[in-house]
N, C-alpha and C positions, 0 to 999 in steps of 0.2 A: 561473664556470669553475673559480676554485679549489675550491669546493665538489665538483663534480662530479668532479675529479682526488682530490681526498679521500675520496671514496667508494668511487674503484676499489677490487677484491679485489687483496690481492697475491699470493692464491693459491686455488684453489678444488679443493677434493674433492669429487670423480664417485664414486660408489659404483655397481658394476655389477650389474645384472641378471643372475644365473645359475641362473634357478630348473630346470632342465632337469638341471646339473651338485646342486645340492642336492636332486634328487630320487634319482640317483643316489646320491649320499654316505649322504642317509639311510639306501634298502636296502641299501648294502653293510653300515651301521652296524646297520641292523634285525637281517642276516643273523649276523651276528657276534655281539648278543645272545643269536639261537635258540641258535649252535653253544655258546655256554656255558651253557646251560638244558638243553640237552641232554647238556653232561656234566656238570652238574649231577646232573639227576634218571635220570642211566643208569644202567642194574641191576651194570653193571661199574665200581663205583665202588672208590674209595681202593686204586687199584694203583699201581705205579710209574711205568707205561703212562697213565695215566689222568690222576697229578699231573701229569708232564711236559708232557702234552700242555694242561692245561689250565693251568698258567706260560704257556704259550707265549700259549696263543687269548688268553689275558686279557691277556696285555704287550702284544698286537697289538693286541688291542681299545683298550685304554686310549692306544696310538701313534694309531690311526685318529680317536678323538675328538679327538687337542691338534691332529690336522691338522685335522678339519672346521672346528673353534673359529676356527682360521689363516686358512680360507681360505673360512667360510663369506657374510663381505660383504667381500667384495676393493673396496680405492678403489685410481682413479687420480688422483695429486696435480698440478697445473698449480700453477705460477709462472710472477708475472708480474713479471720485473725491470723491465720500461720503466716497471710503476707504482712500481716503489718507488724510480724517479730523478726522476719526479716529482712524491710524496710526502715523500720524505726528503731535505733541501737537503743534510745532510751526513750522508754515511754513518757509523758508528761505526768503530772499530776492532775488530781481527781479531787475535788471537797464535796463529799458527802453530807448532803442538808435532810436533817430530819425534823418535822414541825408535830409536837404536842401542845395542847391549851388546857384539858381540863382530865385529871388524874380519875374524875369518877366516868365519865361518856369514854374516856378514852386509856382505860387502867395500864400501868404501867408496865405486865407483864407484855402485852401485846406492842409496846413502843421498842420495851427490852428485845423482841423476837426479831422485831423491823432491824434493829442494831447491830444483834449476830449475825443476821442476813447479810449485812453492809459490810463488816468486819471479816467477814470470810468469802470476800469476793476473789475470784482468780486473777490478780490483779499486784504488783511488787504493792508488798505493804506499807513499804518506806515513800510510796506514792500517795495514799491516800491518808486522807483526816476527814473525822467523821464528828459533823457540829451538830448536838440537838438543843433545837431550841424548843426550851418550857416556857410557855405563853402563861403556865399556871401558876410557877414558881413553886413546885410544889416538892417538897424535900424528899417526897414515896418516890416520885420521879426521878429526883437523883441517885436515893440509896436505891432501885432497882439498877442506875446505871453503873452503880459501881459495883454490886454483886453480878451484874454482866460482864465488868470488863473479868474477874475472877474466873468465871468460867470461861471465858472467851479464849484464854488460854490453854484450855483443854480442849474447848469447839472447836477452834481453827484448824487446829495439827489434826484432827481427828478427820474435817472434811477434806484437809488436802489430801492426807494417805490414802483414804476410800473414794478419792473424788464424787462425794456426796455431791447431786445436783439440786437438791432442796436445802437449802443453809437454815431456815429458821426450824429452831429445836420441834416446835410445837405443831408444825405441821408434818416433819419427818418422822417426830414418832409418834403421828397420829395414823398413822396406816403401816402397821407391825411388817405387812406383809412384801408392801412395794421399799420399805426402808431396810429389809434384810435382805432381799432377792439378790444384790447382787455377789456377795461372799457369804453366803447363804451356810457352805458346806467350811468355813473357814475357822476353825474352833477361837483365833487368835480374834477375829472379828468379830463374832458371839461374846466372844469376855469383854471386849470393848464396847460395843454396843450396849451392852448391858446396863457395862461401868456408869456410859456417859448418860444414860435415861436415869437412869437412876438419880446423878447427879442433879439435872434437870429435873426430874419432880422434887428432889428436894429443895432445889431454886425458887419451883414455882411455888410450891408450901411456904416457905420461909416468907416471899414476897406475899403472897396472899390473906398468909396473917398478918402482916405488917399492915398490910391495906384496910384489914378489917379489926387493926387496932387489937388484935387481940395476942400483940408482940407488940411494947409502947415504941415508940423510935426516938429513941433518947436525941434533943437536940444542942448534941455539944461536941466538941470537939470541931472536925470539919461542916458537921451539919448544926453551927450554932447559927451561920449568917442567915441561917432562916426563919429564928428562934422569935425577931419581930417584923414580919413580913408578912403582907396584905397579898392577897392577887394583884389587882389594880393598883396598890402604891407601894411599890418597892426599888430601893437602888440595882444599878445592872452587877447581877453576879455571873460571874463567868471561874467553869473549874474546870482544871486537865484532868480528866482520868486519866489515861492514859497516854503513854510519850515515847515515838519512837527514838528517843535521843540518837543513837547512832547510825540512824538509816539503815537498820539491819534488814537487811529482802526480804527475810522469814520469818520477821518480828511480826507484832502487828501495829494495827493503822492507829494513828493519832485519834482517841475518843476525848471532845471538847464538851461540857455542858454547861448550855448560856439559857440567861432569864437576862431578857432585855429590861430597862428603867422601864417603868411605868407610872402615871401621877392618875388621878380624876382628870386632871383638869385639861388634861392634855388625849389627842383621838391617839389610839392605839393602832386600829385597822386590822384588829385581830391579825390571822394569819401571815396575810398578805403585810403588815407592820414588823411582824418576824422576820419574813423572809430577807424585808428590805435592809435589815441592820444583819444577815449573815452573808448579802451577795458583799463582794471585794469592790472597793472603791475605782478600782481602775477599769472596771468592766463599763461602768459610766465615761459617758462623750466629755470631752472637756470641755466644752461648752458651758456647765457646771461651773468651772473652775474662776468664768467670768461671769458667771450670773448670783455668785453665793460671796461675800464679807470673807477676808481671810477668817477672820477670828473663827465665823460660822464654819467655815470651811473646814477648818482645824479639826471641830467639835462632828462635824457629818463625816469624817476619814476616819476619826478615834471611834466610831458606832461601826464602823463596819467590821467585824471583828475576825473575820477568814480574810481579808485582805492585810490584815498586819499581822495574823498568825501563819500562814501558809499560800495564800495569795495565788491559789491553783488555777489555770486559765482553762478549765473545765469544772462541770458544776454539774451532782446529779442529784434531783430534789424529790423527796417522797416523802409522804405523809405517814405519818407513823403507825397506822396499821394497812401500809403497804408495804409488804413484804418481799423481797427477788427469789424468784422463782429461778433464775438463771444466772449462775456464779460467773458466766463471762460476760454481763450486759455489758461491762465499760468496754472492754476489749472488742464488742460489737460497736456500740455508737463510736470509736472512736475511728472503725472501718472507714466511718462514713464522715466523720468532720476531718478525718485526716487526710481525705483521699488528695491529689497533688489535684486533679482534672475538676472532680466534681464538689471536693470538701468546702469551697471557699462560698459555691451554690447555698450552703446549708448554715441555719442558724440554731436548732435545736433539733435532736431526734426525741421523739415521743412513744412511748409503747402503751399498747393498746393494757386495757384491765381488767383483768380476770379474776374475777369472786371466789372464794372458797365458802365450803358448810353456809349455800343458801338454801333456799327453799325448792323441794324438788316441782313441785310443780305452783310457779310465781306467777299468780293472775294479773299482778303489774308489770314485769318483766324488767325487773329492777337487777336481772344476772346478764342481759343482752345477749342472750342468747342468740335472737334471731340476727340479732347485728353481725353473730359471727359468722351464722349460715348465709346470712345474703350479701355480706362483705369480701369475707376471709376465707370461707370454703368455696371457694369457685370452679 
């Protein structure tokens, strides 16, 4: 019986049949070669008329091949997490990377939603730790994450028991309809439900006056190391909100909040400078290890700040008003980095992004929609 448990696929890829859609692709592909062969060899050559037009045919041409290339063996991928809780007696760890820069394009309420979302993933909590790094320093930033981690203890038990499948507050109670549907007739659910919106707009008021200054946010106590701090020139602060100390399963997850050093005088690299001081030191080649000064060396392992706090050999990064739509993403990607056959094939899983309250009808097509109709609906 173990054997056979050990055998399961933790994940299987379906490649589809579209031979009907690739005979099409080719002629449009065939056609598109004549029309450059024919202004290739047309007796009206080298005009102005003629170069333009054939920039054009050939940029189009050349777009229609990276699509066919895209989309000429579309797979669908199955996970299967019930095999890998039966395969894997103890799941690995998880650090959760969240990246804000700037408290006004990117307000803190919407970073706090991405947070909850992370924090109530279906996932042992004593597995993950969840780092945001503020690129702005900015102390609304913190105190929204600390009036997160406060409710978060209410959020969590609440999604476990209903097995909510949308975790951030603010989009599950923005549709009354689809967020009570499923204990609908459950009186005990109604009063909780209630309870917990309620709590939540009082979260987001609270936070929202805060932002707009019209609540001062006294800078003292924990929030004095902000008291003289610049964006661009500040020492690295780093604070635990929260801490699983005892590895409790049911607890929750470790919430870190980091503001890297910053000078003028030195490049930051925005984001991508963030990321680089919360990836773990050991996830670098050692190659490193003979190309850098001990002393250097010292000071680039002491920056890397999930590597000396938890040092999780899984890493799942999202931008902070990128919210999870599905409480089992890790226990999905991990189908697939874990799989014994095919995991070692794999170096990151990617999931595709879907926009919420865009525009219903986007003359730029900035929601990709067609991307999903000619990609993903096949």
């Amino acid at each position: 019986m173990a054997n056979q448990e050990h055998d399961l696929p933790l994940y299987e890829k379906v490649w589809l049949k579209r031979r009907f859609q690739r005979v099409i692709d080719t002629f449009i592909l065939l056609l598109l070669l004549l029309l450059l062969s024919y202004r290739v060899f047309s007796p009206n050559t080298f005009t102005f008329s003629w170069f333009l037009a054939f920039i054009c045919e050939s940029w189009f041409t050349f777009t229609w091949i990276v699509i066919l290339n895209a989309k000429w063996s579309p797979a669908v991928t199955t996970t299967h997490p019930d095999h890998l809780l039966q395969r894997v007696p103890e799941l690995p760890r998880v650090d959760l990377f969240v990246t804000t820069a700037d408290p006004v394009l990117e307000p803190p309420i919407i970073t706090l939603n991405t947070v909850l979302s992370l924090l109530a993933l279906d996932y042992p909590p004593n597995k993950l730790a969840c780092y945001v790094s503020d690129d702005g320093c900015s102390p609304l930033t913190f105190y929204a994450l600390v009036q997160a981690s406060k409710f978060a203890k209410l959020w969590v038990p609440f999604c476990n028991k209903y097995n909510v499948q949308l975790r951030a507050p603010f989009r599950y109670f923005s549709n009354v309809a689809t967020s009570k549907s499923q204990d609908s007739d459950s009186t005990e659910f109604n009063h909780e439900w209630s309870r917990m919106k309620d709590l939540y707009d009082h979260l987001s008021k609270t936070i929202e006056d805060v932002t707009r200054k019209q609540i001062p946010l006294q800078l003292d106590g924990e929030f004095a190391v902000f008291s003289n701090t610049e964006q661009r020139n500040h020492p690295t602060i780093i604070k635990v909100i929260l801490e699983n100390k005892d590895g409790v399963s049911d607890g929750l997850p470790h919430l870190i909040y980091i503001s890297r050093e910053k000078g003028p005088q030195y490049p930051h690299n925005y984001k991508a400078g963030a990321m680089n001081v919360l990836v773990p030191w050991n996830t670098y080649s050692h190659s490193y290890k003979l190309m850098i000064k001990p002393q250097i060396y010292l000071e680039y392992v002491q920056t890397r700040v999930s590597g000396l706090m938890t040092n999780a050999p899984f890493m799942l990064n999202v931008d902070c008003d990128m919210v999870v739509n599905n409480p089992k993403i890790v226990l999905h990607a991990m189908c697939i980095l874990m799989d014994s056959k095919s995991g070692k094939e794999v170096a990151f899983v990617q999931c595709f992004q879907q926009f919420y309250d865009g525009i219903k009808d986007d003359a730029y097509g900035n929601q990709w929609v067609a991307a999903f109709e000619v990609f993903f609906q096949l």
